[in-house]
mmCIF file of the C-alpha atoms, coordinates in Angstrom:
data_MODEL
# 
_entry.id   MODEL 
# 
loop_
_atom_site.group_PDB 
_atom_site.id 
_atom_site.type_symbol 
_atom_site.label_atom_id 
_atom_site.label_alt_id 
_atom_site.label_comp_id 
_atom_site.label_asym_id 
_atom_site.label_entity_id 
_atom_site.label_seq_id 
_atom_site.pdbx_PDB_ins_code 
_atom_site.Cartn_x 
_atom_site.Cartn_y 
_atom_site.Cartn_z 
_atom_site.occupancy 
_atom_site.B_iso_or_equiv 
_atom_site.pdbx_formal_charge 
_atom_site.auth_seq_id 
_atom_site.auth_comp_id 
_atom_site.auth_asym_id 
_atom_site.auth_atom_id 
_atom_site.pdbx_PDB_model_num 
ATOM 1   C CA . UNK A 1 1   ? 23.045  26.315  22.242  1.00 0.00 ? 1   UNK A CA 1 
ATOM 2   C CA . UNK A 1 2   ? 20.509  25.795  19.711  1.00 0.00 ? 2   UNK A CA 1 
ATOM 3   C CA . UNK A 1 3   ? 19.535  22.083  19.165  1.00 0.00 ? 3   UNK A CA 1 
ATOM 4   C CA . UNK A 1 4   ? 18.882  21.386  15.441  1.00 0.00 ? 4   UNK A CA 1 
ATOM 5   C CA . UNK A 1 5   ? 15.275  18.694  15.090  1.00 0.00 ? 5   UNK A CA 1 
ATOM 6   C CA . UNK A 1 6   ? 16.304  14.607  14.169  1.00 0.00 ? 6   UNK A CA 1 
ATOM 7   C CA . UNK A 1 7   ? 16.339  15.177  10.335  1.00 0.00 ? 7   UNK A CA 1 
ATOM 8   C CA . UNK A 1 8   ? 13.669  12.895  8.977   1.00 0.00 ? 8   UNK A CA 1 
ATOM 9   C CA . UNK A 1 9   ? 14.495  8.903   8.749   1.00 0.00 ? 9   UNK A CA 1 
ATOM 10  C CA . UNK A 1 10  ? 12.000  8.255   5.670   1.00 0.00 ? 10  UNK A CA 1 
ATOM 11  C CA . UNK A 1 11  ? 11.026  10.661  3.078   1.00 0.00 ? 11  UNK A CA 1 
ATOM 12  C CA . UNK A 1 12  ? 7.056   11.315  2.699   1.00 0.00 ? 12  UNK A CA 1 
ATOM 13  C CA . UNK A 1 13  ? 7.459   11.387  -0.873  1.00 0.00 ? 13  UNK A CA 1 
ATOM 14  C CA . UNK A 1 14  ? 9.928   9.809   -3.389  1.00 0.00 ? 14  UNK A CA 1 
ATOM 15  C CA . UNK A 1 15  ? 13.059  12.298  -4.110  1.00 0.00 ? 15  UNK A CA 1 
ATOM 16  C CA . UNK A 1 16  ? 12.349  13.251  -7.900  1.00 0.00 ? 16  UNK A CA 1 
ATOM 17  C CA . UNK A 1 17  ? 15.640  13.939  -8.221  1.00 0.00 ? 17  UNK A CA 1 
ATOM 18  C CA . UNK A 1 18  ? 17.151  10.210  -7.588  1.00 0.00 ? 18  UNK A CA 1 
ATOM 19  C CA . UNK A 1 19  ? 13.773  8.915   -8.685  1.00 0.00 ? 19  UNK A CA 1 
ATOM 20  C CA . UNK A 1 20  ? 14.576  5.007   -9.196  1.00 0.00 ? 20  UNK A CA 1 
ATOM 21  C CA . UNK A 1 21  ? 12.005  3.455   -11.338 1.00 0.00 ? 21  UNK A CA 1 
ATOM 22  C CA . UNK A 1 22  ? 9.311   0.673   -10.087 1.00 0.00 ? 22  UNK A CA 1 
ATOM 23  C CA . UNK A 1 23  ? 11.705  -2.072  -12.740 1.00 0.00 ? 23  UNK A CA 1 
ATOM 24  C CA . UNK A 1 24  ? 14.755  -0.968  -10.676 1.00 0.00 ? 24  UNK A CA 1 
ATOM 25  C CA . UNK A 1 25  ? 13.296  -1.154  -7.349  1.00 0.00 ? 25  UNK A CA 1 
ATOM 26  C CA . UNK A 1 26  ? 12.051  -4.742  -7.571  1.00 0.00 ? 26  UNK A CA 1 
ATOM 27  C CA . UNK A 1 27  ? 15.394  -6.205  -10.011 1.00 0.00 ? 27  UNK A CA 1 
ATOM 28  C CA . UNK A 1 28  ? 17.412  -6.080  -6.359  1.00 0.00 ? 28  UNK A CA 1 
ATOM 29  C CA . UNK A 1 29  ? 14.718  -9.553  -5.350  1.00 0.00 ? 29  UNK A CA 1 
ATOM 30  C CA . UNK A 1 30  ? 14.609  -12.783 -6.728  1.00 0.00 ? 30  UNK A CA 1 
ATOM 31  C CA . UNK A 1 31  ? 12.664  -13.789 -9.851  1.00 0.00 ? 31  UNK A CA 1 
ATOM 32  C CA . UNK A 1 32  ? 10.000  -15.178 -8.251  1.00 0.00 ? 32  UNK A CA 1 
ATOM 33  C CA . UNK A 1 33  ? 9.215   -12.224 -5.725  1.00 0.00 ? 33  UNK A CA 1 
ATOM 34  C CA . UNK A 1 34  ? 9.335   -9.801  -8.846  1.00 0.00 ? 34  UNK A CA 1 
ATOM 35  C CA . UNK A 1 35  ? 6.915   -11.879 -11.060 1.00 0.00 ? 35  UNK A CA 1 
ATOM 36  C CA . UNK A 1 36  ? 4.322   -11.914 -8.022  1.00 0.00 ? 36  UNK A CA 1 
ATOM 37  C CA . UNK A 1 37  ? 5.104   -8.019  -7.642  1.00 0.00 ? 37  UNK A CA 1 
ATOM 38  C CA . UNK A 1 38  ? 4.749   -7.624  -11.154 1.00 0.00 ? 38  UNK A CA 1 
ATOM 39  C CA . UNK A 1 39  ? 0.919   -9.155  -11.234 1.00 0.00 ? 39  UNK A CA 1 
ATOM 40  C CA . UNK A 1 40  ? 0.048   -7.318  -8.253  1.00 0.00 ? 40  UNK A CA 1 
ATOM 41  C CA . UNK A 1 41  ? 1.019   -3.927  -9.949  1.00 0.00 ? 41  UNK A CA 1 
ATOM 42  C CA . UNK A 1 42  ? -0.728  -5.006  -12.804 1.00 0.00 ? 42  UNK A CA 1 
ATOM 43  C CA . UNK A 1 43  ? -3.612  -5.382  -10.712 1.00 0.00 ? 43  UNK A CA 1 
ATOM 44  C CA . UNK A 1 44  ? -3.591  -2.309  -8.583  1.00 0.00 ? 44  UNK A CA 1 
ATOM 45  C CA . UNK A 1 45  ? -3.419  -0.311  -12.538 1.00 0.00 ? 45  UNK A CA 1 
ATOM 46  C CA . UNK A 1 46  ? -6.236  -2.454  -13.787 1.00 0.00 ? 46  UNK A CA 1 
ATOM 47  C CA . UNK A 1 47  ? -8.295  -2.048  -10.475 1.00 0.00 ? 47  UNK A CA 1 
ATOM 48  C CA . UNK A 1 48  ? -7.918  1.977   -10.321 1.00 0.00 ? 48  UNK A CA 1 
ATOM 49  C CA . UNK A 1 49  ? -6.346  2.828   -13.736 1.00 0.00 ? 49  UNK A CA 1 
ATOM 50  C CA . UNK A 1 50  ? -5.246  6.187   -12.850 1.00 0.00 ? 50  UNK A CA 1 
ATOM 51  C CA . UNK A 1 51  ? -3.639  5.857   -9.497  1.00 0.00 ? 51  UNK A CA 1 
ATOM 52  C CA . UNK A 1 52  ? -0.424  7.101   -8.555  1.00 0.00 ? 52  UNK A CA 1 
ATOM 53  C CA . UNK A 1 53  ? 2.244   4.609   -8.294  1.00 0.00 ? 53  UNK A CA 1 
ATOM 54  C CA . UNK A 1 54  ? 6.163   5.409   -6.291  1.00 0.00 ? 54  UNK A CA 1 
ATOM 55  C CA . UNK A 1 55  ? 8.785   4.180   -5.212  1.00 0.00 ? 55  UNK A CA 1 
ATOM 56  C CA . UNK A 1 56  ? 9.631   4.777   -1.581  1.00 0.00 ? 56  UNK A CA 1 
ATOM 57  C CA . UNK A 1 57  ? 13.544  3.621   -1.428  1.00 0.00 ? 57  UNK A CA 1 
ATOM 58  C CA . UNK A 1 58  ? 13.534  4.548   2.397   1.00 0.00 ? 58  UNK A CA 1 
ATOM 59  C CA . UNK A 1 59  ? 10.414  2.463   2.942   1.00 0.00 ? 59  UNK A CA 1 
ATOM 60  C CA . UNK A 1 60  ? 11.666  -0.102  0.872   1.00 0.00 ? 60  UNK A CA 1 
ATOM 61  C CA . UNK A 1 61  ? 8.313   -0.645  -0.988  1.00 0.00 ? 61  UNK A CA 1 
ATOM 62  C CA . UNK A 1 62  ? 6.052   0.803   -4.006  1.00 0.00 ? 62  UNK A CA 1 
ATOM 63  C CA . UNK A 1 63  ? 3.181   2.891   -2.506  1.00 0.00 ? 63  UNK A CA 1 
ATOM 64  C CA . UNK A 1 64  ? -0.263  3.978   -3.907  1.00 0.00 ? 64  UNK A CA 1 
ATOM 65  C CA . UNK A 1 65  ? -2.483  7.025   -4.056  1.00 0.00 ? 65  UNK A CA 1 
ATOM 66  C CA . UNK A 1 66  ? -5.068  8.154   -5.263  1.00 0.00 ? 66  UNK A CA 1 
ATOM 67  C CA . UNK A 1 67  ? -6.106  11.511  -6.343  1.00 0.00 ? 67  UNK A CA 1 
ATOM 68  C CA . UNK A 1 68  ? -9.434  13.545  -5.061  1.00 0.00 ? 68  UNK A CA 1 
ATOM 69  C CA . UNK A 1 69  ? -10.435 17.207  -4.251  1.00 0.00 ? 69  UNK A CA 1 
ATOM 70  C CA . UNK A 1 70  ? -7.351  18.269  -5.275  1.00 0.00 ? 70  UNK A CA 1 
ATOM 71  C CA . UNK A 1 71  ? -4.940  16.189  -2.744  1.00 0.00 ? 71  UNK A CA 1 
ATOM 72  C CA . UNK A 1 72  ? -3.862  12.549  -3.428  1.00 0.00 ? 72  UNK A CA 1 
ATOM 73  C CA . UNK A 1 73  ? -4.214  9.628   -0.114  1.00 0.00 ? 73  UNK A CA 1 
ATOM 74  C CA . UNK A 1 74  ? -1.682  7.193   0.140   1.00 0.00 ? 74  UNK A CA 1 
ATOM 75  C CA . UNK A 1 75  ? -3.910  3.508   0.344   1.00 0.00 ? 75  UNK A CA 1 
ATOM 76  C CA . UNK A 1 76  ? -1.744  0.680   0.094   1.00 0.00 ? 76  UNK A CA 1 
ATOM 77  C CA . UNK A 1 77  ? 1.680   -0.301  -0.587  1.00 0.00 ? 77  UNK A CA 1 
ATOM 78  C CA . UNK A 1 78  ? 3.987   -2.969  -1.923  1.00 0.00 ? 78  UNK A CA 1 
ATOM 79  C CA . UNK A 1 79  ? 6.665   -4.387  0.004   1.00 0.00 ? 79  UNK A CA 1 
ATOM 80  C CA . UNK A 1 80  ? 8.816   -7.330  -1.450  1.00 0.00 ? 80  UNK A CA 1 
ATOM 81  C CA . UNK A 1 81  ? 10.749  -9.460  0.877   1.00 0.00 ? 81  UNK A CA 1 
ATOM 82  C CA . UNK A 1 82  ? 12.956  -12.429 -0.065  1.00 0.00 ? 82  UNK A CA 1 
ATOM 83  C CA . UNK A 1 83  ? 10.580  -14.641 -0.429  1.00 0.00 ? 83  UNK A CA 1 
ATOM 84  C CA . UNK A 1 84  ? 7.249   -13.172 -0.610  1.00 0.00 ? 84  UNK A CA 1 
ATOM 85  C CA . UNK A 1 85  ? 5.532   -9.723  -1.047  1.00 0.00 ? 85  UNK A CA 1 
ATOM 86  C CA . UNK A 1 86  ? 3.187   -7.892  1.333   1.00 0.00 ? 86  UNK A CA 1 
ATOM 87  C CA . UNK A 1 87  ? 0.467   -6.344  -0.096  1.00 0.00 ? 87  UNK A CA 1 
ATOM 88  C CA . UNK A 1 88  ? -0.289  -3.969  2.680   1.00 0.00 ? 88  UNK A CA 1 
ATOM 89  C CA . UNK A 1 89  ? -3.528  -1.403  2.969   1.00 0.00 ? 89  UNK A CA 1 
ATOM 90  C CA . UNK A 1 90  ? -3.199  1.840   4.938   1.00 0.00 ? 90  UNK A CA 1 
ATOM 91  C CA . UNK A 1 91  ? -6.680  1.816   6.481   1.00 0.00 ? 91  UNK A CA 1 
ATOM 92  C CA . UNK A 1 92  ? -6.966  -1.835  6.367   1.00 0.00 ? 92  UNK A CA 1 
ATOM 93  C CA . UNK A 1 93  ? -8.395  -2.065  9.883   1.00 0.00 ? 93  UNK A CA 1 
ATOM 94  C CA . UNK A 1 94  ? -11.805 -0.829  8.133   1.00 0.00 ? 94  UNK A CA 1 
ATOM 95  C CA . UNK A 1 95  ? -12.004 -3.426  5.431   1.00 0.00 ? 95  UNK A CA 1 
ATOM 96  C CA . UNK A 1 96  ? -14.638 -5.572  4.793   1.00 0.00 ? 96  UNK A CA 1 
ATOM 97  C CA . UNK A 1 97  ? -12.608 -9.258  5.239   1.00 0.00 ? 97  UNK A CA 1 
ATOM 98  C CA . UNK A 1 98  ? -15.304 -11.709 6.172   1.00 0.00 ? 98  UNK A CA 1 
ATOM 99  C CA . UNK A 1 99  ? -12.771 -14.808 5.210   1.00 0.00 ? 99  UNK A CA 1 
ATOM 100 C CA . UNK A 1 100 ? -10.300 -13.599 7.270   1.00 0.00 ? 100 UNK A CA 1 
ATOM 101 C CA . UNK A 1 101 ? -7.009  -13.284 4.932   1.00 0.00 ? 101 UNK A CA 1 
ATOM 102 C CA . UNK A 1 102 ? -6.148  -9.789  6.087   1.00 0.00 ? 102 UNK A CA 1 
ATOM 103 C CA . UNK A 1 103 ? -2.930  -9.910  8.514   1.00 0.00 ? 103 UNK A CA 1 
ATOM 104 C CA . UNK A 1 104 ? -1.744  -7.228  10.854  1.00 0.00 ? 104 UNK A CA 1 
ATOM 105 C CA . UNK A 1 105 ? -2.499  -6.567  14.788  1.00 0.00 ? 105 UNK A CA 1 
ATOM 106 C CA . UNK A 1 106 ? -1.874  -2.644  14.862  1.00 0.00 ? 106 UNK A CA 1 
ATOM 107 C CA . UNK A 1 107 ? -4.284  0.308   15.133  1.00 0.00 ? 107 UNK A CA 1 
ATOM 108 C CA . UNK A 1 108 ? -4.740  0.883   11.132  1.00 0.00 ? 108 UNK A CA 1 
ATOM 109 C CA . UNK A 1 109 ? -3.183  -0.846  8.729   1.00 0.00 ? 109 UNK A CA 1 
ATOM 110 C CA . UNK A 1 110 ? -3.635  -4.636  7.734   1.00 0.00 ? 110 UNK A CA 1 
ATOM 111 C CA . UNK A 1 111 ? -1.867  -6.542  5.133   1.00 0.00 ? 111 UNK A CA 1 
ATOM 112 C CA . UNK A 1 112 ? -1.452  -9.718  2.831   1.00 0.00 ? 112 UNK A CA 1 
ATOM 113 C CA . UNK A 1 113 ? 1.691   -11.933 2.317   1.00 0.00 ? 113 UNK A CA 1 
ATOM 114 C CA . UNK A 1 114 ? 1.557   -13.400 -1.248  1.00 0.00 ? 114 UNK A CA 1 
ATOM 115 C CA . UNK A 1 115 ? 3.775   -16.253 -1.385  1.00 0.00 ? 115 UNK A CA 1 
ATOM 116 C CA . UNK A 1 116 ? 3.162   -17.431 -5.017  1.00 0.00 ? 116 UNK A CA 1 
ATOM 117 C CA . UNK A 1 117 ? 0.911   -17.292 -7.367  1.00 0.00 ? 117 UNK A CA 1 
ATOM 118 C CA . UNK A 1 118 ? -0.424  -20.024 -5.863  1.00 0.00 ? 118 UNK A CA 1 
ATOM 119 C CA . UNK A 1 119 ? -1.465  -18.003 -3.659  1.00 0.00 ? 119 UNK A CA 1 
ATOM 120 C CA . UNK A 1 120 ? -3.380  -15.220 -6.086  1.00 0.00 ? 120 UNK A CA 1 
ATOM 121 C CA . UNK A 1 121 ? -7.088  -14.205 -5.408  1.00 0.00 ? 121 UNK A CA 1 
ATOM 122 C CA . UNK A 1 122 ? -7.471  -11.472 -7.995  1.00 0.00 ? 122 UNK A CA 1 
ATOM 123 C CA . UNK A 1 123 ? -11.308 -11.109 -7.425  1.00 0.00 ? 123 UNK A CA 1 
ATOM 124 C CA . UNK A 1 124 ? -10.882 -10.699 -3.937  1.00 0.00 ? 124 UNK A CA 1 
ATOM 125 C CA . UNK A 1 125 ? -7.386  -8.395  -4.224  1.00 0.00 ? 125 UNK A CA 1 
ATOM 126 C CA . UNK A 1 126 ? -9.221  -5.971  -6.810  1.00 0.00 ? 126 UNK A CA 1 
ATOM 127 C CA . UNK A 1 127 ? -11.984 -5.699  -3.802  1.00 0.00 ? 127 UNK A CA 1 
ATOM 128 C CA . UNK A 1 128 ? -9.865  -4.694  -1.090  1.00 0.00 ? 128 UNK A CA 1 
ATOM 129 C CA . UNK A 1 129 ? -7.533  -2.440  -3.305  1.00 0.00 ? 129 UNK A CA 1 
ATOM 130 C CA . UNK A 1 130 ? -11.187 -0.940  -4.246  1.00 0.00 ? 130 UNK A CA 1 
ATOM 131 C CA . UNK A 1 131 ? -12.560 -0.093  -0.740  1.00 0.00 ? 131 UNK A CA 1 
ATOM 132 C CA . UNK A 1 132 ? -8.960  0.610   0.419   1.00 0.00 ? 132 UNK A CA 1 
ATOM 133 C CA . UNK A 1 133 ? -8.823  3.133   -2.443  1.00 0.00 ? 133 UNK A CA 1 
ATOM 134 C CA . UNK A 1 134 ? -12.513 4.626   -1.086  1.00 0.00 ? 134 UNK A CA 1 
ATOM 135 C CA . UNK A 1 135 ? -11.433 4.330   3.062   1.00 0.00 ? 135 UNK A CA 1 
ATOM 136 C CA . UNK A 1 136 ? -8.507  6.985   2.286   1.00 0.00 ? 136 UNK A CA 1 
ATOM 137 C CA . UNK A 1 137 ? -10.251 9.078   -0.180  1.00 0.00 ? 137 UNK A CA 1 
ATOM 138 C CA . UNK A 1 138 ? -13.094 9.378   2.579   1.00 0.00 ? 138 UNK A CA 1 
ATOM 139 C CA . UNK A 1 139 ? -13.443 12.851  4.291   1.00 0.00 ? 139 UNK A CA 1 
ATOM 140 C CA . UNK A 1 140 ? -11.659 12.669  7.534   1.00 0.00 ? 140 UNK A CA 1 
ATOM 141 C CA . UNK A 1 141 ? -14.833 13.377  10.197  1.00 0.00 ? 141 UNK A CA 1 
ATOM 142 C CA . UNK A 1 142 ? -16.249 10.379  8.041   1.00 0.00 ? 142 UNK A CA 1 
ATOM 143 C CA . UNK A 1 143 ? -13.402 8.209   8.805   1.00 0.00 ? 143 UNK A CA 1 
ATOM 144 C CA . UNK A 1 144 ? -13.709 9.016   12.595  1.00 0.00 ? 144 UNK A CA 1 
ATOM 145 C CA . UNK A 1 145 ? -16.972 8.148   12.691  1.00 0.00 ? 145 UNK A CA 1 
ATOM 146 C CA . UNK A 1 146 ? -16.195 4.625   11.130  1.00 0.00 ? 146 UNK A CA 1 
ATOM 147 C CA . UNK A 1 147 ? -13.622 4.379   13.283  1.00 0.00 ? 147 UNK A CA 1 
ATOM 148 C CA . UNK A 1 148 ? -15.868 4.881   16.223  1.00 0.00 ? 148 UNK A CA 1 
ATOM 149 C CA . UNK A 1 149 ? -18.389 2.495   14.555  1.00 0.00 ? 149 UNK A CA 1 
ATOM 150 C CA . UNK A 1 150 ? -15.814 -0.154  14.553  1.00 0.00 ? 150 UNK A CA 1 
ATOM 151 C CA . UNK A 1 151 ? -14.548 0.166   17.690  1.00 0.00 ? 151 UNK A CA 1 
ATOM 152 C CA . UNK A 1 152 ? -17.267 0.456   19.417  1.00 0.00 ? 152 UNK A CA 1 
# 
Protein backbone atom coordinates (compact mmCIF):
# COMPACT_ATOMS: atom_id res chain seq x y z
CA UNK A 1 0.00 0.00 0.00
CA UNK A 2 1.37 3.19 -1.03
CA UNK A 3 1.30 5.92 1.73
CA UNK A 4 0.50 9.36 0.22
CA UNK A 5 3.13 12.45 2.20
CA UNK A 6 1.02 14.86 5.09
CA UNK A 7 -0.19 17.45 2.47
CA UNK A 8 1.33 20.73 3.56
CA UNK A 9 -0.34 22.64 6.76
CA UNK A 10 0.77 26.30 5.53
CA UNK A 11 1.29 27.40 2.07
CA UNK A 12 4.95 28.92 1.25
CA UNK A 13 3.39 31.43 -0.79
CA UNK A 14 -0.06 33.18 -0.85
CA UNK A 15 -2.66 31.19 -3.27
CA UNK A 16 -3.08 33.85 -6.19
CA UNK A 17 -6.07 32.43 -6.88
CA UNK A 18 -8.02 33.29 -3.41
CA UNK A 19 -5.56 36.13 -3.01
CA UNK A 20 -7.29 38.22 -0.04
CA UNK A 21 -5.97 41.67 0.01
CA UNK A 22 -3.66 43.23 2.97
CA UNK A 23 -7.33 45.72 3.80
CA UNK A 24 -9.20 42.37 4.09
CA UNK A 25 -6.78 40.53 6.08
CA UNK A 26 -6.46 43.05 8.91
CA UNK A 27 -10.66 44.33 8.82
CA UNK A 28 -11.25 40.70 10.79
CA UNK A 29 -9.16 42.80 14.19
CA UNK A 30 -10.21 45.56 16.09
CA UNK A 31 -9.68 49.22 15.15
CA UNK A 32 -6.99 49.79 17.15
CA UNK A 33 -4.80 46.65 16.10
CA UNK A 34 -5.46 47.71 12.35
CA UNK A 35 -4.42 51.43 12.80
CA UNK A 36 -1.02 50.17 14.48
CA UNK A 37 -0.79 47.56 11.48
CA UNK A 38 -1.57 50.15 9.18
CA UNK A 39 1.60 52.52 10.34
CA UNK A 40 3.79 49.66 10.47
CA UNK A 41 3.03 48.80 6.73
CA UNK A 42 3.45 52.22 6.00
CA UNK A 43 6.72 51.97 7.43
CA UNK A 44 8.06 48.76 6.07
CA UNK A 45 6.99 50.65 2.21
CA UNK A 46 8.71 53.82 3.24
CA UNK A 47 11.80 51.92 4.72
CA UNK A 48 12.35 49.57 1.48
CA UNK A 49 9.93 51.09 -1.11
CA UNK A 50 9.92 48.24 -3.38
CA UNK A 51 9.51 45.23 -1.21
CA UNK A 52 7.13 42.60 -1.66
CA UNK A 53 4.25 42.64 0.59
CA UNK A 54 1.50 39.15 1.11
CA UNK A 55 -0.80 37.93 2.78
CA UNK A 56 -0.23 34.53 4.33
CA UNK A 57 -4.01 33.47 5.44
CA UNK A 58 -2.52 30.09 6.80
CA UNK A 59 0.10 32.00 8.79
CA UNK A 60 -2.29 34.40 9.78
CA UNK A 61 0.05 37.42 9.13
CA UNK A 62 1.41 39.85 6.21
CA UNK A 63 4.99 38.77 5.27
CA UNK A 64 7.90 40.63 3.53
CA UNK A 65 10.53 40.05 0.88
CA UNK A 66 12.73 41.40 -0.77
CA UNK A 67 14.02 40.89 -4.18
CA UNK A 68 17.93 40.19 -5.20
CA UNK A 69 19.89 38.07 -7.80
CA UNK A 70 16.93 37.07 -9.20
CA UNK A 71 15.14 35.28 -6.03
CA UNK A 72 13.16 37.26 -3.37
CA UNK A 73 13.99 36.40 0.90
CA UNK A 74 11.24 36.46 3.10
CA UNK A 75 12.59 39.10 6.23
CA UNK A 76 9.92 39.90 8.47
CA UNK A 77 6.34 39.57 8.96
CA UNK A 78 3.22 41.05 10.47
CA UNK A 79 1.11 39.26 12.76
CA UNK A 80 -1.97 41.03 14.43
CA UNK A 81 -3.40 39.61 17.52
CA UNK A 82 -6.37 40.99 19.50
CA UNK A 83 -4.77 43.35 21.09
CA UNK A 84 -1.47 44.05 19.71
CA UNK A 85 0.68 43.27 16.58
CA UNK A 86 4.02 41.45 16.35
CA UNK A 87 6.36 42.81 14.23
CA UNK A 88 8.49 39.77 13.80
CA UNK A 89 12.09 39.51 11.78
CA UNK A 90 13.13 36.21 10.19
CA UNK A 91 16.84 36.43 11.02
CA UNK A 92 16.30 38.52 13.98
CA UNK A 93 18.75 36.54 16.11
CA UNK A 94 21.55 38.58 14.05
CA UNK A 95 20.28 42.05 14.69
CA UNK A 96 22.03 44.69 16.07
CA UNK A 97 19.55 45.46 19.41
CA UNK A 98 21.83 47.10 21.92
CA UNK A 99 18.53 48.43 23.99
CA UNK A 100 17.21 45.26 24.18
CA UNK A 101 13.47 45.56 22.67
CA UNK A 102 13.80 42.53 20.43
CA UNK A 103 11.64 39.48 21.94
CA UNK A 104 11.90 35.85 21.04
CA UNK A 105 14.06 32.82 22.68
CA UNK A 106 14.33 30.49 19.48
CA UNK A 107 17.25 29.71 17.14
CA UNK A 108 16.44 32.62 14.42
CA UNK A 109 13.84 34.72 14.54
CA UNK A 110 13.12 37.62 17.12
CA UNK A 111 10.22 39.88 17.27
CA UNK A 112 8.40 43.10 18.63
CA UNK A 113 4.88 43.39 20.23
CA UNK A 114 3.49 46.91 19.45
CA UNK A 115 0.82 47.61 21.78
CA UNK A 116 -0.09 51.22 20.71
CA UNK A 117 1.21 53.82 19.25
CA UNK A 118 2.37 54.62 22.33
CA UNK A 119 4.49 52.32 21.87
CA UNK A 120 6.01 53.47 18.18
CA UNK A 121 9.86 53.90 17.65
CA UNK A 122 9.91 54.60 13.93
CA UNK A 123 13.70 55.50 13.89
CA UNK A 124 14.57 52.48 15.50
CA UNK A 125 11.75 50.11 13.49
CA UNK A 126 13.06 51.54 10.01
CA UNK A 127 16.67 50.22 11.42
CA UNK A 128 15.85 46.80 12.13
CA UNK A 129 13.44 46.39 9.06
CA UNK A 130 16.79 47.77 7.23
CA UNK A 131 19.41 45.22 8.47
CA UNK A 132 16.64 42.55 8.59
CA UNK A 133 16.08 43.36 4.90
CA UNK A 134 20.23 43.02 4.36
CA UNK A 135 20.58 39.60 6.94
CA UNK A 136 18.19 37.65 4.36
CA UNK A 137 19.39 39.13 1.21
CA UNK A 138 23.00 38.01 2.46
CA UNK A 139 24.62 35.05 0.53
CA UNK A 140 24.04 31.98 2.52
CA UNK A 141 28.00 30.85 3.37
CA UNK A 142 27.94 34.60 4.63
CA UNK A 143 25.13 34.02 6.90
CA UNK A 144 26.86 30.85 8.35
CA UNK A 145 29.71 32.52 9.07
CA UNK A 146 27.73 35.22 11.13
CA UNK A 147 26.05 32.70 12.58
CA UNK A 148 29.21 31.10 13.77
CA UNK A 149 30.46 34.60 14.77
CA UNK A 150 27.54 34.96 17.01
CA UNK A 151 27.50 31.91 18.52
CA UNK A 152 30.64 31.53 19.20
Amino acid sequence: MHKQPPARRFPLKPDTATRVTPEQFLSAFPPATQAVAQHLRRLIKQTLPHCLEAVYPGWRLLGYRVCGEGKSHYFAFLAPKQDHVVLGFEFGVFLSDPGGLLQGGGKQVRQLKIRSMADWRPRKFAAFIREAAALAAMPKAAMARKQFGKRG
